[in-house]
N, C-alpha and C positions, 0 to 999 in steps of 0.2 A: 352753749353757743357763745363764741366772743366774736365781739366786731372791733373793728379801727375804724376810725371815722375817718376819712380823707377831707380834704378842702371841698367847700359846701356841700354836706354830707348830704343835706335833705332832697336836692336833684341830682348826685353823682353817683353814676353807674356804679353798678354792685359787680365786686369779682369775689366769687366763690369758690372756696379753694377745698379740693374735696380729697387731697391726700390725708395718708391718716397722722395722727395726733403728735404732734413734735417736728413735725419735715413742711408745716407753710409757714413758720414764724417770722425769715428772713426777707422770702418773696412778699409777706403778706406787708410786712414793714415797706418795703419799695412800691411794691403797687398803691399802698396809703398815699404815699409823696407825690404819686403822679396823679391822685386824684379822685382814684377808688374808693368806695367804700369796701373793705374788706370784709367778709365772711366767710369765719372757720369753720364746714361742715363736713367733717369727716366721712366719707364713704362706707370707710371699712375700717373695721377694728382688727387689732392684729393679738392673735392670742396663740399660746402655745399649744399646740397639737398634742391631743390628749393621749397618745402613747408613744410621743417623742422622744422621752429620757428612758423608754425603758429598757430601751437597746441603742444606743447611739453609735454609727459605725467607726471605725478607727482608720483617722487619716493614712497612717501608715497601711493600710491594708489596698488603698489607689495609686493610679498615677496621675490622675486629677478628681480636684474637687471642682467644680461648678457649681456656682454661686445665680440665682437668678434677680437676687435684689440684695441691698444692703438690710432687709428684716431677714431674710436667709442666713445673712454673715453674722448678723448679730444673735439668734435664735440657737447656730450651731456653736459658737465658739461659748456661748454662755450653756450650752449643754454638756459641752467636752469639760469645761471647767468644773460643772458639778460632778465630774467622773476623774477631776485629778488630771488632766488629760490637756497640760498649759504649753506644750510644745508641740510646734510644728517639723515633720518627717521630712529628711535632706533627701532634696529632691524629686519633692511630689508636687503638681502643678496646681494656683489657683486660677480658674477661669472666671470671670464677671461678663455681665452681658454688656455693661458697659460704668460711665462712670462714677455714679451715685454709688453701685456700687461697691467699686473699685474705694472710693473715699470713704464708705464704711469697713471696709476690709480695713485698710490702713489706721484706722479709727482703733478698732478692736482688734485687731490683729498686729498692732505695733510691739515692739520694745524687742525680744530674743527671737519673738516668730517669725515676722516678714524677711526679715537678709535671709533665711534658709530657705527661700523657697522664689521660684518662679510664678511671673504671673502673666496673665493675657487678657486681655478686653478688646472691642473695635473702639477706635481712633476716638478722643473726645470729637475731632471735626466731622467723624463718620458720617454717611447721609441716614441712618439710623442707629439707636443701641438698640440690638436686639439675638436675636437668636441666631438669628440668618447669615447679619455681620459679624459675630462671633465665629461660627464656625468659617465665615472667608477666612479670619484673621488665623484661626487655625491651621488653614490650607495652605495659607500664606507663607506660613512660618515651617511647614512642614511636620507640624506636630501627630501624631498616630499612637494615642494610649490607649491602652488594652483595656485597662480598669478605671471607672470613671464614677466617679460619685457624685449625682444631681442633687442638691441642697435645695428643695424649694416649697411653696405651701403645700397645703392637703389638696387645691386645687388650682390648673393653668395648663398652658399647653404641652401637648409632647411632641409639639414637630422636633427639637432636638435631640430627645430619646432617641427616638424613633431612628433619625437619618445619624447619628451614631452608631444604635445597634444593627441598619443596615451596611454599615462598612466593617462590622465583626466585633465593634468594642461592648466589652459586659459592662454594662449602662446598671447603676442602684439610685432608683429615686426614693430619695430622705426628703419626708414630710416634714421640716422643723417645726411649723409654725401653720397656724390656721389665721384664713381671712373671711373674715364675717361681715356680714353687711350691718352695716348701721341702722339703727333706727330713729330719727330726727325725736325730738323731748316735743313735748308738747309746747315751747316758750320757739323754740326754733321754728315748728311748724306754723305757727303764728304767724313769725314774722315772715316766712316765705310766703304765707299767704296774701298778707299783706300788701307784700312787694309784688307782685303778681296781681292782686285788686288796684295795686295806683300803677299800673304797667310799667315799671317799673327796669328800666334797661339793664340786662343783667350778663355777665360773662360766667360761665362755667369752664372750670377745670377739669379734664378728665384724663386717669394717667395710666388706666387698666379696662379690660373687656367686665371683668367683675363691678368694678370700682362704677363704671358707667349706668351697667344694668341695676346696681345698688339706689342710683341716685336716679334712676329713670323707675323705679318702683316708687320710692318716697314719695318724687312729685307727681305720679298717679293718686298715691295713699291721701295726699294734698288736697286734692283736688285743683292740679296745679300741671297736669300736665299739657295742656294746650299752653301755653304762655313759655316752659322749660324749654318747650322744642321752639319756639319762638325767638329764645334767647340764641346768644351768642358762643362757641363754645370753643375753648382750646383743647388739643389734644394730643396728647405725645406719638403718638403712631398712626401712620395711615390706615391698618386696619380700625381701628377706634373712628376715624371720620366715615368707613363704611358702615361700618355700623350704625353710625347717626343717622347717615343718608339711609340706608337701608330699611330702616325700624318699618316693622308693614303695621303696625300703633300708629304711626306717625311722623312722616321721615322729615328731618331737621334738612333744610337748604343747603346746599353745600356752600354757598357764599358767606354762610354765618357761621362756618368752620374754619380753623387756621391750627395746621400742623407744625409743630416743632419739635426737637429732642426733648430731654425729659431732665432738662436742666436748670436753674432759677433762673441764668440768663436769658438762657432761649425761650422759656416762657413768658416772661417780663415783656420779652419784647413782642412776641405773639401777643398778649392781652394789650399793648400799645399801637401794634401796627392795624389789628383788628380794629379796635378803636378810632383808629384815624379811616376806615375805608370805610366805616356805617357811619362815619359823620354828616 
């Protein structure tokens, strides 16, 4: 577990960043500055799906890849590489759900690969990144591929599949990567418990339906879950605040929820504005 102490750490709210390991360092830095204590507790861990490389599909065999997160982008393009497989096919489309990411595409998929290829996401100003707005952006643009290749974990949803391969397109979902729930160390559970015995004001992060259920198990395992649902929580999609609201365990207030994209800005400012309306 790493923390950041913010300005007087001993009474300032705690923002818990519960993406996985590498993606809070920047927000976790800005939420310091304005006053958070921060805490790193990863939801989920992200690990290669165990018969991922043993058939990897070949871009050229689509006419879009679909991307559901930048661990997809990253999982495939670092599978194709162990197969020799460092070019991107002229004229085959990458789709993103939105821009995280789009910026890990770019990330790993820069230098000979990106100019040969087309790409589509919904709008970074979109009123969501997600599946829904993706395929608008699709409709939008006029786009109609036959052959589509979903890139995403062992486990999530198939509303996209699905309303693809109802308008005729041959839909292959690639497993690249498996997401596993965390399990808090015993020095973490500690301290959450801790935080929770001196009631301790707390914001939660939440940025997936797994990612939630992950961290709504722990602080049961806790013995922490009356106080969690108590807390404060941000979340990148409106289904995620049904889900709080909904829990028949225990449903979180809807007033102590604040939806935003799934951005550092948009977040930042969600754990700020949040903050300013339970003052």
């Amino acid at each position: 577990m790493r923390l950041s102490a913010g300005r007087g750490a001993a009474l300032a709210p705690l923002a818990v960043l519960t993406r996985p390991q590498g993606r809070n360092d920047t927000l976790g830095e800005a939420l310091s500055g304005l006053g958070f204590e921060v805490v790193h507790l990863p939801a989920l861990e992200i690990r290669d799906a165990p018969s991922a490389g043993m058939s990897v599909p070949d871009p050229a065999d689509f006419d879009m890849l679909l991307f559901v997160s930048g661990a997809a982008v990253r999982a495939y393009r670092r599978l194709c590489a162990a197969q020799g497989r460092d070019s991107w096919p002229e004229g085959v489309w990458a789709a993103a759900v939105g821009p995280a990411t789009v910026a890990a595409w770019e990330e790993d998929m820069a230098g000979p690969v990106a100019p040969r290829c087309w790409r589509i996401a919904p709008a970074p100003d979109a009123v969501s990144h997600d599946s829904e707005h993706l395929l608008q952006e699709m409709d939008a643009r006029g786009l109609k591929p036959e052959r589509v290749l979903l890139v995403r974990a062992g486990q999530g949803r198939d509303w996209l599949a699905e309303r693809l391969r109802e308008r005729g397109v041959q839909v292959t979902a690639y497993a690249a990567y498996d997401r596993v729930p965390a399990t808090w160390s015993p020095a973490q559970q500690a301290f959450m418990q801790a935080a929770a015995a001196g009631r301790r004001t707390a914001f939660w992060l939440a940025t997936s339906g797994e990612g939630l259920d992950a961290i709504r198990a722990q602080a049961r395992a806790a013995g922490i879950l009356a106080w969690w649902q108590r807390s404060a929580h941000v979340v990148t999609h409106p289904r995620l605040a049904e889900r709080l609201s909904g829990d028949a365990t225990g449903a979180v207030p809807r007033a102590m929820v604040k939806i935003c994209l799934p951005q550092d800005s948009s977040i930042l400012r969600a754990f700020t504005a949040l903050r300013a309306e339970l003052d």
